[in-house]
N, C-alpha and C positions, 0 to 999 in steps of 0.2 A: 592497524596502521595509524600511529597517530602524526598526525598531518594539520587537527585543526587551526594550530597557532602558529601556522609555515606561514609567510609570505613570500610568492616568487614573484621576480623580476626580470629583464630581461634587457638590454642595453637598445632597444629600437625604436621607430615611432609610435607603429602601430601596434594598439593592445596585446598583450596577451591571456590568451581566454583557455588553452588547456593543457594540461603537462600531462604524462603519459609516466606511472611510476610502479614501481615494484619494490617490493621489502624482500631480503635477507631474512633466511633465519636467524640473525642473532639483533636483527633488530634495523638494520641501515638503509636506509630510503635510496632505491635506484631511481635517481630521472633518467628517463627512456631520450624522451623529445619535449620541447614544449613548443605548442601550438596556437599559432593564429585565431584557427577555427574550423571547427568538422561538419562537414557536410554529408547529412545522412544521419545525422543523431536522432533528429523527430522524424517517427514513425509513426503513423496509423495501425493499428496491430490488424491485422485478419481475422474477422469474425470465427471462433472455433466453440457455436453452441453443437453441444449435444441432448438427445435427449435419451433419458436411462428411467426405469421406472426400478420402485424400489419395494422387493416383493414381500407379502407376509410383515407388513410394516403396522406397530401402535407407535402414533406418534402420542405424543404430550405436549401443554403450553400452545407457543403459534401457530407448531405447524399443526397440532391436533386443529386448530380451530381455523386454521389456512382449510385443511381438508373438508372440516363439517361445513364451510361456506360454501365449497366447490360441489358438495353431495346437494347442498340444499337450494342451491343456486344464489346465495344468498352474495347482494354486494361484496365487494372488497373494503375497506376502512376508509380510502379516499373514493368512495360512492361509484365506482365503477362497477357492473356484472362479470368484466372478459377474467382471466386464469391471475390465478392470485401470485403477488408476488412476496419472495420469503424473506428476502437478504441474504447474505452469503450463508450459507449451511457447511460443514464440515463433519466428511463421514470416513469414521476408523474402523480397521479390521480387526479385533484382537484375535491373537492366532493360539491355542493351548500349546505348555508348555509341554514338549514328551515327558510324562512320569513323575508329573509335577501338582497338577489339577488347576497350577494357575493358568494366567492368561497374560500376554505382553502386548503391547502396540506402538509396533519402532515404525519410525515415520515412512518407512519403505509400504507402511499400510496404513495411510493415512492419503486422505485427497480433501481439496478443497472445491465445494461447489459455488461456483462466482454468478453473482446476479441470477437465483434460481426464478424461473418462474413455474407453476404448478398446473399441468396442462391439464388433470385428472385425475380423478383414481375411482376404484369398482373394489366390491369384499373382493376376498381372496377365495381364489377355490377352497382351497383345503379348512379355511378357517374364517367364515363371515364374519367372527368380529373382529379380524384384522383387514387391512386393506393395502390395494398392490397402489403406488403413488406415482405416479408419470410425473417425473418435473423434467425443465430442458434450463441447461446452466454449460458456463464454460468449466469443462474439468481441467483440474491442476492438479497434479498426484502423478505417481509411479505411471509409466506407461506400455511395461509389458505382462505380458499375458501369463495368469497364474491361477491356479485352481485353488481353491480355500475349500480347507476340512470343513466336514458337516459340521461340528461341533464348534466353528469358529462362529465371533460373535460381533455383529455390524451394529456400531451405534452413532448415530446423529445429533449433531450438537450443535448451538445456536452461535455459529461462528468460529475462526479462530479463540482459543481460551473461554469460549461461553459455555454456559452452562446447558444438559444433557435434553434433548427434546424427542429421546424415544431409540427403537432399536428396528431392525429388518432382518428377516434372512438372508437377502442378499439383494444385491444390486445389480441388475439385469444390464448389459451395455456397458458398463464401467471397464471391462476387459476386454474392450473392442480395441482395434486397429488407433491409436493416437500417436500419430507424430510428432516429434518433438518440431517446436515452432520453430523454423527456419530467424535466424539472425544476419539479416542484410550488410551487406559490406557497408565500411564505414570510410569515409575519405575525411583526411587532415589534413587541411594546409597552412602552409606559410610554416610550415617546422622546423627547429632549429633540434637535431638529431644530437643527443647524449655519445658516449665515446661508446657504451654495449654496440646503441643501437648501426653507429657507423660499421662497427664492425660486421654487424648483421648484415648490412645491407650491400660489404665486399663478399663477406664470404655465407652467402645465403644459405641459410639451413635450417630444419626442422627437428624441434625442439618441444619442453615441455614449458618454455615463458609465459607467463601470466600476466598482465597488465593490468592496473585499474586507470581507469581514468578521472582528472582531477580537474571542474569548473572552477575558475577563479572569477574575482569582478573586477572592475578597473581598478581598485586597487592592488591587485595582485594576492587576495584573499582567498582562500579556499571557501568556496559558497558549498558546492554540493560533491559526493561520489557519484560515479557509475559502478556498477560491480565488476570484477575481476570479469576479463574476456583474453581468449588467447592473442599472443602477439605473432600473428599471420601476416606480412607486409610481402602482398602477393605485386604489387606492382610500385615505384616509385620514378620521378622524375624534377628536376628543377622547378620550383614554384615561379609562379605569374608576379608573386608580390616581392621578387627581387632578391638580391645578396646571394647568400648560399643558402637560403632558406630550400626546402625539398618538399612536394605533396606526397605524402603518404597512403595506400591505398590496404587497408588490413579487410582481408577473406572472412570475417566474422567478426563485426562489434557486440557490444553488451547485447544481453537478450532481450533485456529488461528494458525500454526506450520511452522519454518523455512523449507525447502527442503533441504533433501540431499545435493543437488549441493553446497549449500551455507555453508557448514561445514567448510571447511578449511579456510572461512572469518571468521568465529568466532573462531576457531584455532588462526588465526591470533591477530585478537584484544586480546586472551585472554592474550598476552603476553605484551599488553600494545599499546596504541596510540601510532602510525606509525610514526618513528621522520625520515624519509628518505620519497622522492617525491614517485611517480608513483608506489607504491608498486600493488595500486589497478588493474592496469593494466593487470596483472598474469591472471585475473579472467574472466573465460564468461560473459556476458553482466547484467545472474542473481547474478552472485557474484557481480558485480560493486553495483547491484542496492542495495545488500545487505550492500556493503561496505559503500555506499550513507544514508542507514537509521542509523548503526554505527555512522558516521558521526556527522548524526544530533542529535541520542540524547543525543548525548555530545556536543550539543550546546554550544556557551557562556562559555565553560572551559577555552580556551584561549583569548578572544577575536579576531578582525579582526586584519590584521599586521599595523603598524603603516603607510608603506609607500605608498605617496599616486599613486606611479605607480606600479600593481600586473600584473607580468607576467604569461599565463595562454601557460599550454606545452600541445600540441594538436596535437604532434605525434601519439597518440592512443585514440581517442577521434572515434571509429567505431560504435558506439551508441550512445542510449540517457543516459542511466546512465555513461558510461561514460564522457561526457559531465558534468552533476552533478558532479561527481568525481572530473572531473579535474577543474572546476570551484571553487568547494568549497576548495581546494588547494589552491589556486592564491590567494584566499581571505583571507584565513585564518591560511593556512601553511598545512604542513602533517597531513592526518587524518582532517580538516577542512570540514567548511561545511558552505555553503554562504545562507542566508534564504533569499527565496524567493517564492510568489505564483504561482508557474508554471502556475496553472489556469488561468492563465491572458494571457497565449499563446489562450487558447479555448476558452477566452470572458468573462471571470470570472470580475462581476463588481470592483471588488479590484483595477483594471487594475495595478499592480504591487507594488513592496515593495521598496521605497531606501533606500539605504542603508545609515548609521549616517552620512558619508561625501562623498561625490561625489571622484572618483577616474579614474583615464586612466587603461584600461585591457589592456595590449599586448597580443594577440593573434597569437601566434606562428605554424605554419604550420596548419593554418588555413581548407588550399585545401582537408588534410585528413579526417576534418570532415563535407565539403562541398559533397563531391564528395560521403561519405559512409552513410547520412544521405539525398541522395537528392529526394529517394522515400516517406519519411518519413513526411506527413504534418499532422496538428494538429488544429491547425488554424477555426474556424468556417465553413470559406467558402470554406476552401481543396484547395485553389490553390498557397496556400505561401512554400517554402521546409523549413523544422524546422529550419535548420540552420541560414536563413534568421529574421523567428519568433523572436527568441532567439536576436538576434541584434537590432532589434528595440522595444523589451520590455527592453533590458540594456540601453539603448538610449534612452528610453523615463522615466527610473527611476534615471537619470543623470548620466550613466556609459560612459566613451568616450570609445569607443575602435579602437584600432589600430590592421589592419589583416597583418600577416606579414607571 
């Protein structure tokens, strides 16, 4: 859907903050509605850890060495003793091919372990020098129930696109009862209803309509997507805010939903990209990250700045998104955003992106983000601190940089 160089408008006082659209197969942008403003978009998600142990397991790199701390009691990296944590893990099923002797893994056998932590693990019965691994993570993956051949083959990898951190026979609790996450009604008001959607709303009916939904700023820019959600408009009535504006009341929004915390960053963006440094700063580490996707999907709006030495300001660089932040700054100016494959920190074969011309970073008080990132590794093998990572992936995509 390309949409990013739309501007819509709307003939009234007050803003407008959402249009409601759908493409055509051949290419033609449906506006639904556009909207005031939706109430119901920030959500808190529902905690859904599980915990799965994962049997007959050698790990390698982090997690091998996540484990040998846990056997030997031995601190975690940020000097803690309690259950180690891993970073997102990602465990594939390759299933054999009938009559083939290979192996495939469509994403239907694939899951993502979100925020694992590593509650345990004891040898394995059958095989002391492997070991069964307790960890508890939110699962994301396929959610029903399925029996996998003996001969199928479970492997662990350090991330989405990272590289491989060992194999199991299986994954005990992975094929438990998992509901899919309920998507909260969503209300829109102050909408000014497309010619579809009047129709819909005389002659109500159930259908296969898709929607996405589209954040603009005051100036009527496309700042951000929601993903595709159905167009359910289970209740509607005249809006408060006057005219023939209508609130809309849809049985299922996005799945996918910003948090609370991150409001005041799209507050912010709404009033237009940031033409002053460090504003992202203000933010907890989830606002950064939010400010960080901002960022990016206004890619390419300005391009990089012409000179070829970018000074990068690392007074408040006390995480990873900010890190992102203030990187995609340097690069690109306020509100920028420097692309690159992070995965290439966790082994990702891309092994990184350069940029159109090689450039010198000054890295400006560097020590802040050495000193508040030095528990923090990502790395396959878990023994590099990020900070470090980050330096010889810009070094090896032809970035010079200077730590100052």
């Amino acid at each position: 859907m390309l949409v990013e160089e739309a501007v819509w408008t709307w003939e009234r006082a007050l803003p407008l903050k959402y249009v409601l659209v759908s493409e055509e197969w051949d290419g033609e942008l449906i506006v639904w509605a556009r909207c005031a403003d939706a109430d119901g978009l920030f959500v808190e998600p529902a905690p859904r850890r599980e915990r799965l142990t994962l049997v007959e397991c050698a790990p390698t790199g982090r997690l091998l060495k996540a484990v040998e701390r846990v056997r030997h009691r031995a601190p975690a990296p940020d000097g803690s003793g309690g259950p180690g944590g891993l970073g997102h893990l990602d465990l594939i099923v390759d299933r054999p091919e009938p009559g083939t002797g290979a192996f495939c893994s469509p994403d239907a056998h694939r899951w993502q372990l979100l925020d694992p932590v590593l509650l345990g693990c004891r040898p394995s019965a059958r095989d002391a020098s492997l070991v069964d691994v307790t960890v508890e993570a939110e699962v994301d993956g396929p959610v029903w129930h399925r029996t996998e051949p003996a001969d199928a083959r479970w492997r662990l990898f350090n991330g989405a696109g990272g590289a491989g951190l060992g194999n199991c026979l299986r994954a005990d609790g992975l094929y438990a009862h998992r509901p899919l996450p309920c998507a909260p009604p969503l209300r829109l008001t102050g909408c000014e209803p497309g010619e579809r959607l009047l129709n819909r709303l005389v002659r109500s009916r159930a259908d296969g309509d898709r929607v996405t939904l589209l954040a603009l700023d005051r100036s009527g820019r496309v700042m951000r997507h929601q993903e595709h959600m159905p167009l359910g408009v289970v209740a509607s009535r005249p809006s408060a805010l006057g005219g023939a504006l209508v609130d809309l009341w849809l049985g299922e929004g996005p799945a996918v939903r910003p948090v609370p915390a991150v409001r005041p960053v799209w507050d912010a963006w709404f009033e237009g990209p940031p033409a002053e440094r460090g504003a992202w700063a203000a933010f907890p580490p989830e606002g950064r990250a939010e400010w960080a996707a901002f960022a990016a999907a206004r890619q390419g709006a300005d391009g990089p700045l012409p000179d070829p030495v970018r000074h990068l300001d690392g007074r408040h660089i006390t995480d990873v998104p900010a890190l992102v932040c203030a990187l995609g700054e340097a690069v690109a100016g306020p509100g920028g955003h420097y692309q690159q494959c992070w995965g290439a920190l966790r082994g990702c074969v891309c092994g990184g992106e350069r940029p159109p011309a090689p450039f010198t970073l000054v890295w400006h008080d560097a020590e802040v983000a050495r000193r508040a990132l030095a528990s923090v590794s990502v790395d396959t093998a878990g023994g590099t601190p990020y900070v470090d990572d980050v330096l010889r992936l810009l070094e090896k995509v032809g970035i010079t940089v200077e730590l100052r």
